[in-house]
C-alpha positions in Angstrom: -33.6 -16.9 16.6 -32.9 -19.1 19.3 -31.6 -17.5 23.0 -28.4 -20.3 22.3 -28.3 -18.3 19.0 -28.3 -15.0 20.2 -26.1 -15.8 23.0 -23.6 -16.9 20.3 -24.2 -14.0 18.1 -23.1 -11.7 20.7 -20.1 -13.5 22.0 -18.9 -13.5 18.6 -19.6 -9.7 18.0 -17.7 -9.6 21.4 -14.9 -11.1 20.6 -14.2 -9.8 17.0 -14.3 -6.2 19.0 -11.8 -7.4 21.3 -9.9 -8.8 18.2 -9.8 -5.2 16.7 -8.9 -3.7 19.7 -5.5 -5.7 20.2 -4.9 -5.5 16.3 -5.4 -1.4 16.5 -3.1 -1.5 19.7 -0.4 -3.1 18.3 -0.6 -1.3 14.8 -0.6 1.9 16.9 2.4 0.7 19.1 4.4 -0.3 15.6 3.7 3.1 13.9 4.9 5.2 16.7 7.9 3.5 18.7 8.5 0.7 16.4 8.1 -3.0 16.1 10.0 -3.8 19.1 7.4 -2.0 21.2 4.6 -4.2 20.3 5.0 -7.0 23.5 1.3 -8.3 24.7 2.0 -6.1 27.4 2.1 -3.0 25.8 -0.4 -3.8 23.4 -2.9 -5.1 26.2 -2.7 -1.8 28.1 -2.7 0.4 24.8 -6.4 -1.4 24.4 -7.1 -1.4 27.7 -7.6 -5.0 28.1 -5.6 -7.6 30.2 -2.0 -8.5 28.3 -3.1 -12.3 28.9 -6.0 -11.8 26.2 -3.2 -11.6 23.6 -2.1 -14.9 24.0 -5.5 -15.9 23.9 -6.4 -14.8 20.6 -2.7 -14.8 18.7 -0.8 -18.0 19.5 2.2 -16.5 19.4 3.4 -12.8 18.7 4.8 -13.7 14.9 0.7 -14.3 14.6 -0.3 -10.9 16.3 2.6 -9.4 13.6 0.7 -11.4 10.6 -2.7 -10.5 11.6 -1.5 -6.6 11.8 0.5 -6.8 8.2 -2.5 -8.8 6.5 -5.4 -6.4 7.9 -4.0 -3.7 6.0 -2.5 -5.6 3.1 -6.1 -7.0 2.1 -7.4 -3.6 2.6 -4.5 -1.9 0.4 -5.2 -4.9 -2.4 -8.6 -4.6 -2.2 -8.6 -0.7 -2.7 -6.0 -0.8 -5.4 -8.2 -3.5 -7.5 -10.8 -0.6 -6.7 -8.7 2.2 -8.7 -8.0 -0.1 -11.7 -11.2 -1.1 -12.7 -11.7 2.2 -13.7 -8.1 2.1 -15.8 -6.7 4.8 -15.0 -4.4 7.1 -16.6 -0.4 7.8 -15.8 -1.1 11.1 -15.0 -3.8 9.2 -12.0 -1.3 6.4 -11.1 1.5 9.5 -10.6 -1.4 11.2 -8.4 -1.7 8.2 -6.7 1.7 7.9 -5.0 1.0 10.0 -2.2 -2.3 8.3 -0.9 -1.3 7.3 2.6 2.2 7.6 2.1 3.4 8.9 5.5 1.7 6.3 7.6 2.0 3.2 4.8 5.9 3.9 4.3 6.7 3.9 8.3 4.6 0.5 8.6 6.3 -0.9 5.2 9.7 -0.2 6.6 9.2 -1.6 10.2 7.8 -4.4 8.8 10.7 -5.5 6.4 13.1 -4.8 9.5 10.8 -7.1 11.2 10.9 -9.5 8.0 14.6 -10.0 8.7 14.0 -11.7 12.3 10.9 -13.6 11.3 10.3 -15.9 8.2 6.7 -16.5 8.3 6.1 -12.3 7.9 9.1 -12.4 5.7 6.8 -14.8 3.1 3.7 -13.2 3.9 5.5 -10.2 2.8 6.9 -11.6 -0.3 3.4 -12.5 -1.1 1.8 -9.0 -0.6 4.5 -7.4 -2.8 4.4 -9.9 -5.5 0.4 -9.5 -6.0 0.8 -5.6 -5.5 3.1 -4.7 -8.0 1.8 -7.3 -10.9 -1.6 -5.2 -10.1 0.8 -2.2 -10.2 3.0 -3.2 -13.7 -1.0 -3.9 -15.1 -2.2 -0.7 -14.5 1.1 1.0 -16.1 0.7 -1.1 -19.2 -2.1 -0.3 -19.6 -2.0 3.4 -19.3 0.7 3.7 -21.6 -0.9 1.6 -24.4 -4.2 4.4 -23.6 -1.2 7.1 -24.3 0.2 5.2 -27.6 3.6 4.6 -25.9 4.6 1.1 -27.0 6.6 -0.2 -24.9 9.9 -0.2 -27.0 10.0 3.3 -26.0 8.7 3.2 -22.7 8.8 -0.4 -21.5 5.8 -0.5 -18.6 7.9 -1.4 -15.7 10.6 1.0 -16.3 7.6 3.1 -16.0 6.4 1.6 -12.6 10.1 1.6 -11.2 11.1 5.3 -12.0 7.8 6.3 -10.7 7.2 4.4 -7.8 10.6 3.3 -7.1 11.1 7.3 -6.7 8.2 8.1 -4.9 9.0 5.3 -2.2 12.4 6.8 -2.2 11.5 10.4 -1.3 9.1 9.1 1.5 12.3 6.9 3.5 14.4 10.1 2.8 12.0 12.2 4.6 11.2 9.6 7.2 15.1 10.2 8.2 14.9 14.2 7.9 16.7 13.7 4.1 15.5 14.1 0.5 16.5 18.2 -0.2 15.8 18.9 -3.8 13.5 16.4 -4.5 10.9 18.7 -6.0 13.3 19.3 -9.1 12.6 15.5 -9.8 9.2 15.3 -8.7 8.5 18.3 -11.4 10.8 16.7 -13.9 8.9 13.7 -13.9 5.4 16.0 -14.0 6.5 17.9 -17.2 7.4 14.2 -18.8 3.9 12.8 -17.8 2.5 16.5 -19.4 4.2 16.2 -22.6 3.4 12.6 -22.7 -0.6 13.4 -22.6 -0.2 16.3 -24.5 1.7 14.5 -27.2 -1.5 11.7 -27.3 -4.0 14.5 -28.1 -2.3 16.1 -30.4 -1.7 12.9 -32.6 -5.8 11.9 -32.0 -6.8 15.5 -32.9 -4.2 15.1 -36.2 -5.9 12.0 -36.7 -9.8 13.3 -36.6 -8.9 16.3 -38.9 -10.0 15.7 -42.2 -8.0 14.7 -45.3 -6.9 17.8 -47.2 -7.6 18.7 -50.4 
């Protein structure tokens, strides 16, 4: 490797850390006072860097905002593709809804107040959503055709809505202080998951039993 080489190598490495660090700044800054918090002045002394290096690498703040949404969107894509290669079952998808769901509610929902100011994270919003909960309605499909549920009786994304649509619910309710006697519906939704399973393996053990005489 050439010293012009090297010399480029580490001025990239250098800047991607400086990237990050204004990326991490403002995420923090949006997750704890809010999106109206993040200004490149803020988010330059949260990182400990000069506010004027915002502007340098985000053209404008709506770009900062995109950058922040789409860093954790790929991730949250990525690592949902992740869980449903190994199909999982309803009982894992239901296990799944409260992976992360403090910190990913309070971004979702400062994001969509943002979304209503700015039309470019508004689409790039859209977007996310749209590929997420196709991934999402796949999974429950699936799961349920594992369980022997067809969907006459269950259709799939009645399945996704109840489930997710309640756990989202519960997590904005408790983000404002609400959401007493939520664990009656939480456990209802349990015992209909248990009896679901349950029903499955008693219909393949039924099956595997041997003609009588």
């Amino acid at each position: 490797m050439t010293t012009n080489q090297t010399t480029h190598q580490r001025t990239a490495t250098k800047e991607s850390t400086t990237r990050d660090q204004l990326l991490d700044a403002a995420e923090q800054l949006l997750l704890e006072e809010g999106y109206a918090a993040v200004t490149s002045r803020r988010v330059g002394a949260r990182a400990g860097l000069a506010p004027q290096l915002v502007h340098y690498y985000f053209r404008t703040m709506d770009d900062l905002f995109l950058q922040v949404f789409r860093r954790r969107a790929d991730v949250g894509l990525e690592l949902l593709r992740e869980v449903l290669r190994s199909r999982p079952t309803l009982r894992q998808l239901w296990d799944l809804r409260e992976a992360g769901i403090n910190t990913t509610m309070r971004f979702n929902l400062e994001f969509m107040a943002l979304a209503n100011h700015r039309k470019a994270i508004r689409s790039a919003i859209v977007e996310y959503y749209r590929q997420y909960r196709q991934l999402q309605l796949d999974a429950f499909t699936a799961a349920l055709a594992d369980l022997g549920v067809t969907p006459e009786r269950c259709p799939p994304l009645v399945a996704q809505l109840v489930m997710v649509g309640v756990t989202q619910l519960v997590a904005i309710d408790e983000e404002f202080g609400l959401g007493a006697g939520y664990d009656t519906v939480l456990a209802y939704l349990n015992d209909q998951i248990g009896d679901l399973t349950r029903g499955h393996a008693q219909a393949q053990a039924q099956a595997q039993q041997p003609p009588g005489p």
